[in-house]
ZADOLO-268023 format. One line per 2 residues: number of its first residue (from 1); their letters; for each residue x, y, z of C-alpha. Coordinates in steps of 0.05 Angstrom, whole numbers. Layout:
N
NUM> A> X Y Z ~ ...
//
This chain:
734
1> XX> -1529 929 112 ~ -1480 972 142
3> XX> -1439 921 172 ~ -1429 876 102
5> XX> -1418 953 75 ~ -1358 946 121
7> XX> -1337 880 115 ~ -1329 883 37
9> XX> -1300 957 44 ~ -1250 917 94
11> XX> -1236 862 56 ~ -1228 916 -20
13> XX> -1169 945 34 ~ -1133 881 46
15> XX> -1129 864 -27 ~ -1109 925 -38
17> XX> -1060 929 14 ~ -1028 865 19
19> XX> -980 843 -36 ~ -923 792 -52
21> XX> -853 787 -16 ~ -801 748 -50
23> XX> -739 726 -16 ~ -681 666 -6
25> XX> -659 637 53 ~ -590 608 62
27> XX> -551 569 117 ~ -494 596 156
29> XX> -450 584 100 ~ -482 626 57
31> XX> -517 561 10 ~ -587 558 -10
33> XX> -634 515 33 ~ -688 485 15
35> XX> -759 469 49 ~ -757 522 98
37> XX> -824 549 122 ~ -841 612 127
39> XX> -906 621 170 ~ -940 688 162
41> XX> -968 703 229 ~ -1022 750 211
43> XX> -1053 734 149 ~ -1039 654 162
45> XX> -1003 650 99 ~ -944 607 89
47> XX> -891 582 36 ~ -836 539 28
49> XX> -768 553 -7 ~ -751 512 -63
51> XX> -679 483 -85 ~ -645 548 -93
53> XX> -679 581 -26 ~ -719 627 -64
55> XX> -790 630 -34 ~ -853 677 -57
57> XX> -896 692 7 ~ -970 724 -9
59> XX> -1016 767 25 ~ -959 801 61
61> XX> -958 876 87 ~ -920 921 133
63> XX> -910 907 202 ~ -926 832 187
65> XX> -898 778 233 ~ -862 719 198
67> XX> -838 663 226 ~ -768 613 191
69> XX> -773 544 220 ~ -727 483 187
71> XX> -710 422 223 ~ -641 427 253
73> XX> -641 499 247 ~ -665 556 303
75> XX> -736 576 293 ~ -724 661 276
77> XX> -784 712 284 ~ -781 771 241
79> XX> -829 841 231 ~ -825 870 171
81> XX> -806 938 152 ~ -811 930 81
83> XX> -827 888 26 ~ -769 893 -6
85> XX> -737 826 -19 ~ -714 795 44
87> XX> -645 743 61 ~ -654 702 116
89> XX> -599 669 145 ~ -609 609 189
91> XX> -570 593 245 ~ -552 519 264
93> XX> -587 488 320 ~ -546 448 369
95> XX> -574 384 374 ~ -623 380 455
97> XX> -628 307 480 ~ -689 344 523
99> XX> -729 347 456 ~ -725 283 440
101> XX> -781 239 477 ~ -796 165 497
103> XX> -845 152 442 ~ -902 97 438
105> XX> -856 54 398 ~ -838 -16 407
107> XX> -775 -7 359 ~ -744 42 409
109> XX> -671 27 388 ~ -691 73 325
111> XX> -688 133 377 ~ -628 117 405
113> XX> -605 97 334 ~ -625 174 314
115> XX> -592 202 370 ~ -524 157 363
117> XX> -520 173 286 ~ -530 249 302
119> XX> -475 259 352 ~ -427 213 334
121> XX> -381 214 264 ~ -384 147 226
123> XX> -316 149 183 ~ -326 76 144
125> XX> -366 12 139 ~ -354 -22 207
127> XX> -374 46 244 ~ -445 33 216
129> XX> -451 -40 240 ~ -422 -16 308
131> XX> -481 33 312 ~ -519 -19 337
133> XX> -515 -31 414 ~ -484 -89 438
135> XX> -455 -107 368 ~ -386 -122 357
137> XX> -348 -141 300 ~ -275 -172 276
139> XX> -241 -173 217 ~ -191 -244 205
141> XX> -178 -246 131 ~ -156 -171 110
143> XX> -204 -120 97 ~ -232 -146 39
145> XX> -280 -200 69 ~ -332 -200 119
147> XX> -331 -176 191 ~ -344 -230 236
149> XX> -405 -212 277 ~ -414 -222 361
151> XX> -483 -204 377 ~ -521 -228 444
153> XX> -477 -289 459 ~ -478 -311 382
155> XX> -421 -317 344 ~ -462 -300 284
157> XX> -399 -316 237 ~ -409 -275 180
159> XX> -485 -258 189 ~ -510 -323 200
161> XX> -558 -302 255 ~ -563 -226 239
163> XX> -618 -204 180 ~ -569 -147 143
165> XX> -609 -104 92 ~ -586 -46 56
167> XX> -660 1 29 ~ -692 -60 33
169> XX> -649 -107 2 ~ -613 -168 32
171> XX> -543 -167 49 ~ -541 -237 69
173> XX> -516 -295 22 ~ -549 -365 29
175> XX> -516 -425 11 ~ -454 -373 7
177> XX> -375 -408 -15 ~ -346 -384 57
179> XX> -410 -384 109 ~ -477 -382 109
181> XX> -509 -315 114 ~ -439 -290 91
183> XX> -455 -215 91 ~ -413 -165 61
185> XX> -422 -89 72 ~ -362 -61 44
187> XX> -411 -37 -19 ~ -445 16 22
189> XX> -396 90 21 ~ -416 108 92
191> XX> -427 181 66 ~ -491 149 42
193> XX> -529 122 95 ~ -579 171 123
195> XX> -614 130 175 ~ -612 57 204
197> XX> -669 11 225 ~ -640 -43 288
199> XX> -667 -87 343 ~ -651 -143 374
201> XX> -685 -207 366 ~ -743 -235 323
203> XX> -801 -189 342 ~ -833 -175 274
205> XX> -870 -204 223 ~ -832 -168 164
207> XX> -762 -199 186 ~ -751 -259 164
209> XX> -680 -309 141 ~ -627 -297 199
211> XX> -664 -250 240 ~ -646 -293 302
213> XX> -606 -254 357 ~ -627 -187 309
215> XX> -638 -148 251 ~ -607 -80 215
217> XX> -630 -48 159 ~ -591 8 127
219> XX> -635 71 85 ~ -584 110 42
221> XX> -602 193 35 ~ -652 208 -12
223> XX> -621 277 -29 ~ -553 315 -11
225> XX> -549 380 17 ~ -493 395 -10
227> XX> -440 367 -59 ~ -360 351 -33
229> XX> -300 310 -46 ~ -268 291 9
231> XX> -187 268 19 ~ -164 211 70
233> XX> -92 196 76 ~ -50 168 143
235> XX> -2 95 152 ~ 15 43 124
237> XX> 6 78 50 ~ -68 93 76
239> XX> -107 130 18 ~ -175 141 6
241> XX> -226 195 -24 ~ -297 203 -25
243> XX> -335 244 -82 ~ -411 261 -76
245> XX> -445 297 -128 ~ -513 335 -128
247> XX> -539 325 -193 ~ -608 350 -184
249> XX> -653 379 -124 ~ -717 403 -139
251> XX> -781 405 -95 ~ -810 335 -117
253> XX> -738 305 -149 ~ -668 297 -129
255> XX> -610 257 -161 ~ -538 250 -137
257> XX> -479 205 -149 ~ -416 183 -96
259> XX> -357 147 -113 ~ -310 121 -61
261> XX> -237 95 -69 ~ -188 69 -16
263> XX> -129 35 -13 ~ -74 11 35
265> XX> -16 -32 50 ~ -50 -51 122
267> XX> 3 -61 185 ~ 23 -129 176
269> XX> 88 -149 156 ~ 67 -176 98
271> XX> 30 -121 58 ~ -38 -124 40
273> XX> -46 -86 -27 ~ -119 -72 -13
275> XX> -157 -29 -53 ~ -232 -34 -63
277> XX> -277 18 -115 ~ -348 31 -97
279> XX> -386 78 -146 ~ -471 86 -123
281> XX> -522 124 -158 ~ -598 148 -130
283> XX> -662 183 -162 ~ -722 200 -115
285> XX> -786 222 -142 ~ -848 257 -116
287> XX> -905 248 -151 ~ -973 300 -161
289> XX> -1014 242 -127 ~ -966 233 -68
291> XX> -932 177 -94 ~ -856 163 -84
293> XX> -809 128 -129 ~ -732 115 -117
295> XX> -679 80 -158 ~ -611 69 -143
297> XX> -549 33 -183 ~ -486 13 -149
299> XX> -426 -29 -171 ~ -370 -47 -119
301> XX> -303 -87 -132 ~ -249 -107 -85
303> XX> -182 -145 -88 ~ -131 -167 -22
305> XX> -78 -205 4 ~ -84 -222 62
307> XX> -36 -250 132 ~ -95 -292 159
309> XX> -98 -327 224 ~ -27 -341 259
311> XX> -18 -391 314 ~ 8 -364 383
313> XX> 71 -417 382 ~ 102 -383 321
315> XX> 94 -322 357 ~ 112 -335 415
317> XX> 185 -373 393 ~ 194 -314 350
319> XX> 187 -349 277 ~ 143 -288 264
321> XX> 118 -222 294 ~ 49 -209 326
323> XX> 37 -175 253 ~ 70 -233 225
325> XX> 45 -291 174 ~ 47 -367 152
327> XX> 22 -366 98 ~ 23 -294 56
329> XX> -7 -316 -6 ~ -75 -313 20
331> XX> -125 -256 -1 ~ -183 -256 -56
333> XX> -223 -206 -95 ~ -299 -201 -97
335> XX> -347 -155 -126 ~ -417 -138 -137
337> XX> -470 -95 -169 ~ -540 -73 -147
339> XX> -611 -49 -181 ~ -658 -29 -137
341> XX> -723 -8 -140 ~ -767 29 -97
343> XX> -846 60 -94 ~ -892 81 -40
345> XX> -964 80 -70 ~ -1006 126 -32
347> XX> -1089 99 -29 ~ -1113 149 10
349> XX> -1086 192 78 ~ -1102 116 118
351> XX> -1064 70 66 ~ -1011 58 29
353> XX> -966 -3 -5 ~ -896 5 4
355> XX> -863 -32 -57 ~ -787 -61 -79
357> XX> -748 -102 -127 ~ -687 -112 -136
359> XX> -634 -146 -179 ~ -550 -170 -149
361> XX> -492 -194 -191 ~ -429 -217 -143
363> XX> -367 -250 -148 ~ -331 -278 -95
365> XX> -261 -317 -94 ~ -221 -324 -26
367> XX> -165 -367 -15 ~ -148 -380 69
369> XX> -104 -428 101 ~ -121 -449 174
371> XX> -79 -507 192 ~ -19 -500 142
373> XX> 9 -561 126 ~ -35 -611 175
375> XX> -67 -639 121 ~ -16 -640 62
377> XX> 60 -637 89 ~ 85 -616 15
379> XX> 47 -564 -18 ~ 0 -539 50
381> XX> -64 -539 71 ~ -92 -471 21
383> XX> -171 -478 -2 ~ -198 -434 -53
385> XX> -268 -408 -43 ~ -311 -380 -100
387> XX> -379 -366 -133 ~ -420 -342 -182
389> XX> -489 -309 -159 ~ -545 -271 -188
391> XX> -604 -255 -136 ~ -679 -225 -156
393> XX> -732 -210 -110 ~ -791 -155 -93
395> XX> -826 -149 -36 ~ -896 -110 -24
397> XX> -923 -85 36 ~ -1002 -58 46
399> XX> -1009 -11 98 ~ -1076 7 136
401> XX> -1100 51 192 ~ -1166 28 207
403> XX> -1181 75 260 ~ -1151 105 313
405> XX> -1141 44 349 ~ -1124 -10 295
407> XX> -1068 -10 243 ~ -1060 -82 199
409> XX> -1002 -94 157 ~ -1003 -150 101
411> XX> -939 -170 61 ~ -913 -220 11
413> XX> -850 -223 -29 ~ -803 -271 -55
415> XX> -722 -285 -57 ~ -684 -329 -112
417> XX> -603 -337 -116 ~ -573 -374 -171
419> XX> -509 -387 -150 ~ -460 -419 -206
421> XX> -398 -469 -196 ~ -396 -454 -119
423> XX> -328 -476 -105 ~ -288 -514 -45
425> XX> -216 -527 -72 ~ -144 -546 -48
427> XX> -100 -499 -78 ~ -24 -479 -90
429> XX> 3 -410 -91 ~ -69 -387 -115
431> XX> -63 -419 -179 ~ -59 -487 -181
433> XX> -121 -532 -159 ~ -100 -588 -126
435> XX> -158 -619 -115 ~ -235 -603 -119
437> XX> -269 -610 -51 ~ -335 -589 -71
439> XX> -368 -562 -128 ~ -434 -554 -151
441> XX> -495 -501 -167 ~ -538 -475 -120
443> XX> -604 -451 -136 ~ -649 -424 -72
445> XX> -714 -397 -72 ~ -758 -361 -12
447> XX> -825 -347 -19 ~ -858 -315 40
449> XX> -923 -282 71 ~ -933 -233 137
451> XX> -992 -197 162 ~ -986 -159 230
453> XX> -1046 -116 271 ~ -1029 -59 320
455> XX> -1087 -46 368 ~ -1075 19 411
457> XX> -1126 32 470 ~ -1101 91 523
459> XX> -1040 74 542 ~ -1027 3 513
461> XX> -1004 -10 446 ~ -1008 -89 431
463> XX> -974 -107 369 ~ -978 -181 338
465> XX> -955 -209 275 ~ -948 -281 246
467> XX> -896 -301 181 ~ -900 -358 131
469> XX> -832 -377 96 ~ -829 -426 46
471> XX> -768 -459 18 ~ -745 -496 -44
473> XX> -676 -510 -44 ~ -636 -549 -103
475> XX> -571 -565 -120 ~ -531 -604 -165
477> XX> -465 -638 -149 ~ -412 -622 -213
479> XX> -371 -667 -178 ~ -411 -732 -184
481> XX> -408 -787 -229 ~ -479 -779 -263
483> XX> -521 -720 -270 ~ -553 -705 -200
485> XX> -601 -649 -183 ~ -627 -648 -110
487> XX> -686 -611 -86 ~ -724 -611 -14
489> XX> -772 -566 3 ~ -782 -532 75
491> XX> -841 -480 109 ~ -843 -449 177
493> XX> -887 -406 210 ~ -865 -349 256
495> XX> -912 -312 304 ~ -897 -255 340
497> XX> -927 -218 397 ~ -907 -148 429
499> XX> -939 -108 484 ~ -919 -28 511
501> XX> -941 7 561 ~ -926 82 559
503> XX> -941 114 632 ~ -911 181 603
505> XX> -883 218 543 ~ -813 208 604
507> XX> -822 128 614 ~ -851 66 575
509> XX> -844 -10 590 ~ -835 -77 536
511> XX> -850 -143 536 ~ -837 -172 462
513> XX> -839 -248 445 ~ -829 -280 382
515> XX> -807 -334 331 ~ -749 -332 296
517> XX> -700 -368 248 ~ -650 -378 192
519> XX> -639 -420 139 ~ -584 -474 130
521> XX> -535 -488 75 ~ -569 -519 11
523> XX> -519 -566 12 ~ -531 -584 87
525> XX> -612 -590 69 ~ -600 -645 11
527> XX> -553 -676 61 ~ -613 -683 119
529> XX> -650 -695 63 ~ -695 -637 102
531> XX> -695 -656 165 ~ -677 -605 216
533> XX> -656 -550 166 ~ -687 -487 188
535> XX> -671 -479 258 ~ -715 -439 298
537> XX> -708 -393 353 ~ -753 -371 409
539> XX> -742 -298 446 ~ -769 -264 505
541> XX> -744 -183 516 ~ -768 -151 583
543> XX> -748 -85 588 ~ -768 -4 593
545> XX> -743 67 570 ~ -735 117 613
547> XX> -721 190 608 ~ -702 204 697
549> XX> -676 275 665 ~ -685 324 611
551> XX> -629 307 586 ~ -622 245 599
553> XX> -645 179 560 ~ -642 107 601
555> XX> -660 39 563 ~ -651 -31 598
557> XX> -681 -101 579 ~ -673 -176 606
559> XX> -676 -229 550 ~ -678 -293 539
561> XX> -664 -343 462 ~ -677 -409 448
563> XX> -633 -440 386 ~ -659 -511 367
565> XX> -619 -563 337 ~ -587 -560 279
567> XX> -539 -588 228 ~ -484 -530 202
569> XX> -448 -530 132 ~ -370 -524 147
571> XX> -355 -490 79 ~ -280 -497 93
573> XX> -281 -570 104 ~ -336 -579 55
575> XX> -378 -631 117 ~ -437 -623 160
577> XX> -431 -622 229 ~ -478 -629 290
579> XX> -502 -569 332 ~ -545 -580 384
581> XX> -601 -536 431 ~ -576 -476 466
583> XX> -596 -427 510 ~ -570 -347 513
585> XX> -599 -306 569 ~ -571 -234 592
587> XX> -582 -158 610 ~ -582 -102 564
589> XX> -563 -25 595 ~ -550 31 555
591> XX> -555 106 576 ~ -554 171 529
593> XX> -534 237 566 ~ -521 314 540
595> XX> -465 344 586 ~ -470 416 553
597> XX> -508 441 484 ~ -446 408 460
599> XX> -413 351 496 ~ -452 273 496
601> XX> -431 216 540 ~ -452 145 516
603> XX> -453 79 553 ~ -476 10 531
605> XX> -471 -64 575 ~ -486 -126 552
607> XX> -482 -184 595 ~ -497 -255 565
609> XX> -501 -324 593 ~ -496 -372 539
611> XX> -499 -451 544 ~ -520 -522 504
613> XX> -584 -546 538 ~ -555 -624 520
615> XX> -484 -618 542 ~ -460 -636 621
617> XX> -452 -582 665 ~ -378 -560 648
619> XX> -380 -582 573 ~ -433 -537 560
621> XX> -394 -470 537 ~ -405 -441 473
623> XX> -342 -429 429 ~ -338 -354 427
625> XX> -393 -333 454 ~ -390 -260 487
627> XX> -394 -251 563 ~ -392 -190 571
629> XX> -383 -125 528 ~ -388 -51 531
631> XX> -385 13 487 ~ -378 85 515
633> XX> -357 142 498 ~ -354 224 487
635> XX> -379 266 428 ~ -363 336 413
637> XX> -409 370 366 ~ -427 446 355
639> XX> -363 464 387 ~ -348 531 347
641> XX> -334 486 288 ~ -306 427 325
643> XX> -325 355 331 ~ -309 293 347
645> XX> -300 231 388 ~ -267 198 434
647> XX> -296 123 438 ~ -280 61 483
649> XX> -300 -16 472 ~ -285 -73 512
651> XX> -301 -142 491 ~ -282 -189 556
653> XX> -253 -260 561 ~ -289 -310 530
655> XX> -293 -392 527 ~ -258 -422 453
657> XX> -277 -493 466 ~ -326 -527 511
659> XX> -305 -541 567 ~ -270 -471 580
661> XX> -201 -494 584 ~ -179 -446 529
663> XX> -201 -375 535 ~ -196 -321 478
665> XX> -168 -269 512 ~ -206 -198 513
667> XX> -195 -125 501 ~ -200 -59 509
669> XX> -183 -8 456 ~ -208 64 446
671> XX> -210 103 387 ~ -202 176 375
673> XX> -231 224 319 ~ -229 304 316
675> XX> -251 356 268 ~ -253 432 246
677> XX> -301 461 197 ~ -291 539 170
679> XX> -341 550 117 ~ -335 504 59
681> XX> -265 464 84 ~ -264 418 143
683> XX> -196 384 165 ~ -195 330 207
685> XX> -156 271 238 ~ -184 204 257
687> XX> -139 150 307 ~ -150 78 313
689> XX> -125 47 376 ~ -91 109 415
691> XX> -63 76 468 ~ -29 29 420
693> XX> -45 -31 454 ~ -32 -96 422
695> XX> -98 -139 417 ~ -121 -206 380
697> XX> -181 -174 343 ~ -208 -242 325
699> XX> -189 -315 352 ~ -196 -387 348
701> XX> -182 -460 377 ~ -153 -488 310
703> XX> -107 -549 309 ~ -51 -543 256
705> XX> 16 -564 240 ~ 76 -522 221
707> XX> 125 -529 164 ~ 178 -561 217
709> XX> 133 -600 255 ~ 118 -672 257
711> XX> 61 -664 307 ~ -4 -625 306
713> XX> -17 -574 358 ~ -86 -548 381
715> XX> -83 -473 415 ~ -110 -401 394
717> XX> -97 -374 331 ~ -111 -297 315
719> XX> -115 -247 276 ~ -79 -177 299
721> XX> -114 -113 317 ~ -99 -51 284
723> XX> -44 -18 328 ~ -37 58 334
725> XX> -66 92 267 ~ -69 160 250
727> XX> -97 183 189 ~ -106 268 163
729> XX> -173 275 129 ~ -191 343 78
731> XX> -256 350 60 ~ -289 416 10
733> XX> -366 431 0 ~ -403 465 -42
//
């Protein structure tokens, strides 16, 4: 009796004792932040602060010991002396390669993805694609198209072997006017992108169309921190601004907007009045029951001209410069707009269904000349490329963890694109057709299934996953005599199968092995009339982390891919050609190490042997196809207010036909970026090429004829590298 006397006279005390303590936390700048935790060590009370910092901590009394923890921010222990209301100011923690750790994951590019997109600055569209390891890109046709796309030995064109999404939905075009698996990223403001999901080859049951040599899959921020407009100017009448707006942050919803608009006259002779708007929109929503919901809007337009690809002879005799051009009235315009939908349905704390739709509008209309006047002497060899497309799909995923052990995934979803009037046309000056090469509507539909089960026992994790992808594919020919509307239908079933040992929380090894492939051209399919249209590939990755020191983050793989026959859509000829087996095998190396608290050294190898299985020894190159390539570089960041970059690559020599007697030459060009942030301003300056080195950034084995030639001629023709560009960039926040 005495003792529960106590106990309640003890616990009357405390309640009498212990009150509230209100507060707000800010960052070094002196801004709110939001969803810190404050951790009362005594009475085991906690609470987090909302959008403006402000945070109400109960059960709180003298001499208490809190505790501020926020990710990317130093952990603070403070007594109190009173309970008057308390500022806490957090202090930005430099990034520590030695807390990051060699998780059981079979997608370990993510880490490295985290740690890449964390220490080095990403200033526009093609620094995101060349976030990925081993990737390496070209622009040919003025910075309004696509980058073409080297990945693993593959010349993936545009994106025909590389699955592009962007929060889920596709990037790739099928049955596109230029390529197929044309994918254009110029739509995403880099600003955006908070994370990105990469690996190579076709490892998992919810990849599907063109994940061949690899996939990427970009997830734009759900929130800002902060709001800013930012100010870009530099060469060649180089201007461009960035505005992000945060319209809302509160605990469970957040809303911003960013618009983005650039212009330049590019460094070719021939200017190429570029300028390209991009305006995006996001919600995000927390529900009461857990649920999340996320909807984003974005419209993107973009016009060019365009020098295109010039042969070495008329450089070479001094008709025109290396920044020269044959034929200056190419160029085009494009644009598109995005709905996209998002929800996360949470069961239970074992289940959830992960849930999207979306809905694209594009445009597209690009005029090229390749061979000049080869084909017609008088009025020259210009094609005009364009479409019409709307695409719908969804996609649902159901998420389970059975036990500790077992995890199954099931998925289903389905893709349509209605493309109108797709276009292949001869063309003068951009105005005048000519002649119509092709034309016709193309209306494509994928329907497809996966299911996947993780079983985890000790040390293993054993992942394995099987795909079903059905297609219908239709298309009617505006250019024939009578009404004609083709259809074949297509399935194929991937499976997958992954294994990971982890020895350590320091070391892991892979073995991942899988099915893969892409679709063709519509017009190709009614053209086999189905046969041989969706080219499969086989993969084999055999490879390990490794962490040797803290600070210190080692990842190597040998792989092997299998590409089966197929029959390609030229969509600048407007034919079908031939393409038979081949075989890619190589070694991946990359290395991650922290110098200092502030300084990062980067390094990543690929080496590729790439061949067709059907050709004779010595005709048995592939066009293109990387050797070898590398990426390194330095980082500065948390340097008193300085960051920044200096970054090499190196793409070597390379066979353009097949029997390497013509080689596109390689390169080597390294980039430079620096920047100073005081508060609320940050000035910096970002240079491409600092060496000034003149390079062919893209290059082909094209046979043409010139204005005063009788005779066609057959060598390289390129596309010029950027030379030396500086450009001054102001940025304010607030």
């Amino acid at each position: 009796m005495k003792f529960l006397f106590s106990f309640i006279l003890f616990i009357f005390s405390f309640a009498i004792n212990a009150q509230s303590l209100n507060g707000i936390v800010n960052d070094a700048d002196g801004k709110a932040s939001s969803e810190v935790l404050i951790r009362n060590l005594n009475s085991k009370t906690h609470a987090h602060s909302d959008a403006n910092g402000k945070f109400t901590l109960k059960g709180v009394q003298v001499n208490d010991s809190l505790v501020i923890t926020k990710k990317g921010f130093s952990t603070q222990k403070i007594k109190l002396t009173s309970l008057d209301f308390l500022t806490i100011s957090l202090e930005e923690k430099p990034f520590l390669l030695e807390e990051v750790k060699i998780g059981n994951n079979l997608k370990y590019l993510n880490t490295i993805s985290k740690i890449d997109f964390e220490i080095q600055p990403i200033s526009n569209s093609q620094d995101l694609l060349r976030k990925v390891p081993g990737l390496f890109i070209g622009q040919h046709a003025g910075g309004g198209k696509a980058e073409q796309i080297f990945l693993r030995g593959f010349d993936c064109d545009h994106g025909t072997d590389i699955n592009i999404t962007v929060d889920g939905m596709p990037v790739n075009m099928v049955s596109h006017a230029h390529g197929q698996g044309y994918s254009d990223l110029h739509f995403v403001i880099p600003e955006t992108v908070d994370n990105i999901d990469f690996d190579k080859g076709a490892y998992f049951a919810d990849k599907g169309d063109f994940t061949t040599a690899g996939y990427v899959g970009f997830n734009t921020k759900n929130a800002l921190q902060n709001s800013s407009i930012s100010f870009e100017g530099g060469q060649f009448d180089t201007f461009r601004t960035v505005a992000m707006f945060n319209l809302l942050n509160k605990e469970n919803q957040s809303a911003y907007f960013a618009g983005e608009y650039m212009m330049t006259d590019g460094y070719f002779d021939a200017p190429q009045n570029f300028n390209r708007i991009n305006l995006f929109g996001k919600y995000n929503a927390k529900m009461e029951n857990g649920d999340r919901l996320a909807i984003s809007v974005s419209h993107f337009k973009s016009q060019w001209d365009a020098s295109g690809q010039i042969p070495d002879r008329a450089v070479n005799d001094g008709t025109i410069s290396h920044f020269g051009a044959i034929d200056s009235n190419e160029g085009g315009n494009t644009d598109r707009t995005n709905f996209n939908l998002q929800y996360d349905a949470k069961i239970d704390e074992n289940t959830h269904i992960k849930s999207s739709a979306y809905l694209s509008k594009y445009d597209f209309e690009l005029y090229s000349n390749f061979t000049f006047f080869l084909n017609d002497p008088v009025n020259g060899d210009q094609i005009k490329q364009k479409e019409n497309r709307t695409i719908v799909g969804f996609q649902s995923e159901y998420d389970q963890k059975l036990n500790n052990q077992w995890r199954f995934k099931l998925g289903a979803g389905l893709r349509n694109d209605n493309n109108k009037d797709v276009e292949l046309s001869h063309t003068l000056n951009r105005k005048t057709v000519l002649e119509y090469l092709s034309l016709g509507t193309v209306n494509q539909t994928n329907l497809f299934t996966y299911s996947s089960l993780d079983f985890t026992s000790g040390k293993w994790l054993v992942n394995g996953g099987l795909r079903l992808d059905y297609f219908k594919f239709g298309y009617e020919d505006q250019l024939a005599a009578t009404y004609t509307n083709q259809t074949q239908t297509k399935a194929i079933v991937s499976p997958k199968l992954n294994f990971l040992y982890t020895q350590n929380d320091k070391l892991n090894y892979f073995l991942k092995l899988g099915k893969g492939f892409h679709s063709n051209d519509t017009r190709v399919v009614v053209a086999q009339k189905g046969e041989k249209i969706l080219p499969e590939t086989y993969g084999a990755d055999l490879g390990l982390n490794w962490k040797p020191f803290p600070r210190m983050i080692v990842n190597s793989a040998f792989w092997y891919l299998y590409l089966a026959q197929e029959f390609v859509y030229v969509g600048d000829e407007a034919v079908v050609e031939p393409s038979g087996k081949t075989e890619r095998k190589g070694f991946d190396f990359g290395i991650r190490y922290q110098l200092t608290n502030w300084l990062f050294w980067n390094a990543d190898y690929t080496y590729t042997h790439a061949r067709a299985i059907d050709e004779p020894k010595g005709n048995d190159y592939l066009p293109l196809a990387p050797k070898n390539t590398l990426m390194s570089g330095l980082s500065v960041k948390g340097l008193k207010g300085f960051s920044g970059s200096i970054r090499t690559r190196f793409l070597g020599d390379r066979p353009a036909n097949e029997d390497n007697s013509v080689v596109a030459k390689g390169y080597c060009i390294t980039d430079f970026s620096v920047n100073y942030q005081i508060k609320k301003v940050s000035i910096g300056v970002n240079i491409d090429n600092i060496f000034n080195t003149k390079w062919k950034e893209t290059q082909f084995l094209t046979e043409s004829r010139l204005a005063n030639e009788t005779d066609p001629v057959e060598e390289i023709h390129f596309t010029a590298g950027t030379p030396f560009n500086a450009r001054l960039i102001l940025k304010y926040m607030w």
